[in-house]
C-alpha positions in Angstrom: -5.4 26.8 78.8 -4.1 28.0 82.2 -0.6 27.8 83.3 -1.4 24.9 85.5 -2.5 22.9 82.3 0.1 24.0 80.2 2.2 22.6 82.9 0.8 19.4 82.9 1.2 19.5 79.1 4.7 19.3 79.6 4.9 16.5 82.2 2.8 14.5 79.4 6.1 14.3 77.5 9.3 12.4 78.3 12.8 14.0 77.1 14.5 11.7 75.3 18.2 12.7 74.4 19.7 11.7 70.6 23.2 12.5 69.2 22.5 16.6 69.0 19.1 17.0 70.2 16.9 16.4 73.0 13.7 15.5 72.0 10.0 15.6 74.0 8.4 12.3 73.1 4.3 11.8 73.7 2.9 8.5 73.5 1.9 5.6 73.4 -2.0 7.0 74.4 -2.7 5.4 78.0 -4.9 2.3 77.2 -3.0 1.4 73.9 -3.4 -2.2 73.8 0.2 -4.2 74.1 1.3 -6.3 71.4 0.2 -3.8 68.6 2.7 -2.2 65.6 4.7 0.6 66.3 4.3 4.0 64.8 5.7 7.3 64.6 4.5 11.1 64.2 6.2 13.7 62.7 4.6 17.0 62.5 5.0 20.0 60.2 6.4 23.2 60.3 5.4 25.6 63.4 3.1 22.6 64.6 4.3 20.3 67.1 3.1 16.4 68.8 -0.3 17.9 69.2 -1.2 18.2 65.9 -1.7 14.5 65.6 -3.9 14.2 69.4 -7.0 13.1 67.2 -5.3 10.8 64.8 -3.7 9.1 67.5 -6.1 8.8 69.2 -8.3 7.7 66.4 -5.2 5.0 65.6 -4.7 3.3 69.3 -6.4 0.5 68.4 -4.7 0.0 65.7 -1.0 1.3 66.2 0.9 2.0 69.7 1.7 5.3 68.5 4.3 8.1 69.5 4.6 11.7 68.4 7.9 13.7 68.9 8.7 17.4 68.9 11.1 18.2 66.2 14.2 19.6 67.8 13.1 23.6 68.7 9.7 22.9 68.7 7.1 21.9 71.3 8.9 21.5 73.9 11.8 20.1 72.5 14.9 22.7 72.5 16.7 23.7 69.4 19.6 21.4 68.1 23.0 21.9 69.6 24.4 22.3 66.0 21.8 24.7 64.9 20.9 23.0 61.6 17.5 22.8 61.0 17.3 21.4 57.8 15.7 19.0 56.2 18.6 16.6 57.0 19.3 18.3 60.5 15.5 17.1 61.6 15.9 13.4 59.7 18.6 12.9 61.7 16.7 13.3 64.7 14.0 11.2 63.4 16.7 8.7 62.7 18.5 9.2 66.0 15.2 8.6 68.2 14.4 5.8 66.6 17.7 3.9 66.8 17.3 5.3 70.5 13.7 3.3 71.1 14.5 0.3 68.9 10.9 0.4 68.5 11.3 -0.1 63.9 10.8 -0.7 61.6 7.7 1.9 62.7 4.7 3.2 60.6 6.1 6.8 60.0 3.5 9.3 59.7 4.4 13.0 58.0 2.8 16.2 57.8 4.0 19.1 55.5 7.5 19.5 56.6 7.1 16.3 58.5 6.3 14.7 55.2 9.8 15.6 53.7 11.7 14.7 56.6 10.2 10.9 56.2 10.8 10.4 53.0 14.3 11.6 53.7 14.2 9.1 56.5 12.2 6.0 54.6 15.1 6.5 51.7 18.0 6.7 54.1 16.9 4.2 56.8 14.4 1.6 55.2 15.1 -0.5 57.8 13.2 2.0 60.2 10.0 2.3 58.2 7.6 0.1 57.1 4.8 2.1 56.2 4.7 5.7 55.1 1.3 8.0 55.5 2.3 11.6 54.3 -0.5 14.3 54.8 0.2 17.3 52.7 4.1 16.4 52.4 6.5 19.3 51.8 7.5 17.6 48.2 9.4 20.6 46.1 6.6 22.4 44.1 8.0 24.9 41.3 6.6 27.6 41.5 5.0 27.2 44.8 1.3 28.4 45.1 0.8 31.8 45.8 -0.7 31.5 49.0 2.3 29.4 50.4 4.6 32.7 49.3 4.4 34.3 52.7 5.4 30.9 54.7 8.3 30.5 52.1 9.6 34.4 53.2 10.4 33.3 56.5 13.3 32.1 54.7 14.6 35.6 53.8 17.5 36.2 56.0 16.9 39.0 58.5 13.1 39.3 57.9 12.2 37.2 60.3 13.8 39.1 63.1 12.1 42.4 61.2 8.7 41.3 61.9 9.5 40.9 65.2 10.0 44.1 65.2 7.1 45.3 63.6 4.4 47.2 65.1 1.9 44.6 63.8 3.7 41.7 66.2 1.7 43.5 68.9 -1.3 42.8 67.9 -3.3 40.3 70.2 -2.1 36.2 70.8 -5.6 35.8 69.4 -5.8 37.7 66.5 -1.9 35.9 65.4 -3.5 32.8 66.0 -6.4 33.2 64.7 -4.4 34.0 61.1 -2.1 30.6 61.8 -6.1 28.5 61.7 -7.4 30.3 58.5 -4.0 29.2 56.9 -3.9 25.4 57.5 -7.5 25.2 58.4 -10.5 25.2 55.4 -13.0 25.8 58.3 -11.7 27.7 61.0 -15.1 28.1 62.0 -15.7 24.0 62.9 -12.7 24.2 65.0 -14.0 23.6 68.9 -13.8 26.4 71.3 -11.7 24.3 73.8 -9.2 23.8 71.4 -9.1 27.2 69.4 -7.8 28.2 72.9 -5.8 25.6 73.4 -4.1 26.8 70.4 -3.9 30.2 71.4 -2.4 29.3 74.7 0.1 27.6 73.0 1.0 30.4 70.3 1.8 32.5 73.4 4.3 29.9 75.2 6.2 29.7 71.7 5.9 33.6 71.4 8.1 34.1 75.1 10.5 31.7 74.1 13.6 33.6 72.9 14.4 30.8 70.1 10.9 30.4 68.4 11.5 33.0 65.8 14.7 31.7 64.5 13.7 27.7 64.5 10.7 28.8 62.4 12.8 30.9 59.9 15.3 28.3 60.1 13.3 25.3 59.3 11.1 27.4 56.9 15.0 27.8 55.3 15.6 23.9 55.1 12.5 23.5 53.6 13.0 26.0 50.7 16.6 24.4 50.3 15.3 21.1 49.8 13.3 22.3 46.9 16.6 23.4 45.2 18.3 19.6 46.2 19.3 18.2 43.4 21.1 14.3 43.0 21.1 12.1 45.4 19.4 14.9 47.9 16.7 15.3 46.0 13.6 14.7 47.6 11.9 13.2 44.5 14.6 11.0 43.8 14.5 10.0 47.4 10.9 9.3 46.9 11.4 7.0 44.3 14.2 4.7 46.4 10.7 4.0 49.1 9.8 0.8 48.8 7.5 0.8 51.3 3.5 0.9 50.7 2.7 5.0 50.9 -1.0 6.5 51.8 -0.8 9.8 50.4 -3.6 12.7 51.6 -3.9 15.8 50.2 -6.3 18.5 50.5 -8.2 20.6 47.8 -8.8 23.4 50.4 -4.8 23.6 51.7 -3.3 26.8 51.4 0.4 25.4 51.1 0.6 22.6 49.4 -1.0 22.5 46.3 -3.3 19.0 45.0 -1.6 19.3 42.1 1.7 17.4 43.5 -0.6 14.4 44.1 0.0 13.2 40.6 3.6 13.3 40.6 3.9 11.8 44.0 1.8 9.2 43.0 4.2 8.2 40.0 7.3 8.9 42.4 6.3 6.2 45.0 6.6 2.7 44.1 3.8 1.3 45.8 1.4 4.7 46.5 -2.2 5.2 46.9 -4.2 8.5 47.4 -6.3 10.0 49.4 -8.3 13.3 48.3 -10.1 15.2 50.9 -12.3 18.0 49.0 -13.3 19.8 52.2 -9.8 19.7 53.9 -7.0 22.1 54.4 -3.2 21.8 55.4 -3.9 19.2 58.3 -6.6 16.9 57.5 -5.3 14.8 60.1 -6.9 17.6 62.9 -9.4 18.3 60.5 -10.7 14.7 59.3 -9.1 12.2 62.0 -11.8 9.9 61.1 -11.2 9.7 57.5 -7.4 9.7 57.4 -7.9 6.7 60.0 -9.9 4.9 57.7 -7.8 5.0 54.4 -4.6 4.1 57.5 -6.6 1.3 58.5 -6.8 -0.1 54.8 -3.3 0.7 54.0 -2.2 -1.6 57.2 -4.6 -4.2 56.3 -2.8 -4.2 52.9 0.6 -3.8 54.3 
């Protein structure tokens, strides 16, 4: 993607400003028939609006959808208090919404995403009335091994080591290509156009002075919320969501393990699941088609 387009990228979002953040909005797609229910996208961690271009767009018959950059990512800047927890990025979600007084919304999560909506749907349930969570970031003791080297972003300092590591100068490509084998199960069906898409975008976040410490930051709030316990606790929280809940998990994903789909199933109150054998972390890029299906059913229920 050229600089041009990346420019253009950026004048595809509106700024929206919410008690301690400003936040870069995308959506509703152009063509979105009026009249239909409101949703909402949260992406995971390191990801931003983007990540749900195919769901969206696979929903905007269905849904006049929106997708928001969590505050210091995308192209939204980092929160003025600097906490980006769990809680720091709920409030956000929270804040925008009160903002648009578009809910209650359909509230779509991915990994971190995913744990900032259930934070939200227990907090606010008059802002949601439907949850989809794709690979949610649900605490998981012991985490999967493969997830280890995500949850060391959390380290204090190391982050700011492997900046300094000879291995950050290795190509935007190569970097990027080891961000698609992690949350991808097959890298190799990704399209050209938007493998470079990706890698155009991995250099932006790469020159902005911030990007390291909102990842390790957020990467922080996550593992915190694994350790929440009473009231904070984001199973507990689970259980308080009345709302109906589509569930997707992948057997493929690298992060999140399958095996939470049980106990998320018997957290919810009203939850139904969704298994993709063939899907990684974001089966939402990866399967638009057959998340937007099981969506489809859960709204028909709903």
């Amino acid at each position: 993607m050229s600089a041009e387009q990346l420019e253009t990228e950026a004048e595809s979002f509106r700024t929206v400003r919410v008690p301690g953040a400003e936040l870069a909005v995308r959506g509703p797609l152009r063509g979105t028939p009026d009249g239909l229910p409101p949703a909402l996208y949260v992406h995971g961690l390191g990801g931003s609006a983007d990540n749900w271009a195919a769901l969206m767009a696979e929903l905007s018959g269905v849904v006049a959808g929106e997708a928001l950059d969590l505050p210091g990512f995308g192209w939204s800047t980092p929160p003025q208090d600097g906490n980006l927890s769990v809680s720091g990025h709920a409030r956000a979600v929270i804040g925008y919404l009160e903002h648009a007084g578009r809910g209650p919304v359909h509230l779509f999560g991915n990994s971190l995403g995913g744990a900032v909506s259930v934070r939200v749907a227990a907090l606010r349930p008059d802002l949601v009335r439907s949850l989809t969570l794709i690979s949610p970031a649900l605490p998981e003791l012991p985490p999967q091994r493969s997830a280890w080297p995500t949850g060391l972003l959390a380290v204090p300092g190391l982050p700011a080591l492997l900046g300094r590591a000879p291995d950050r100068r290795r190509s935007v490509e190569a970097a990027t290509d080891s961000l698609l084998r992690l949350v991808y199960a097959d890298p190799s069906a990704i399209p050209a156009a938007q493998r470079a898409r990706a890698v155009e975008e991995y250099r932006r976040r790469m020159a902005l002075p911030y990007a390291l410490a909102v990842l390790a930051g957020s990467a922080r709030g996550v593992v915190s919320a694994y350790t929440e316990r009473g009231e904070q606790s984001l199973w507990r929280q689970a259980a308080q969501v009345r709302v109906p809940v589509l569930l997707v998990y992948g057997l493929k994903d690298k992060l999140v393990s399958y095996r939470c789909a049980r106990r998320a199933c018997e957290a919810f109150a009203d939850a139904r699941l969704l298994v993709l054998p063939d899907s990684g972390h974001v089966a939402m890029m990866e399967h638009p088609e057959r998340v937007g299906r099981a969506v489809r059913e859960l709204l028909a229920e709903a």
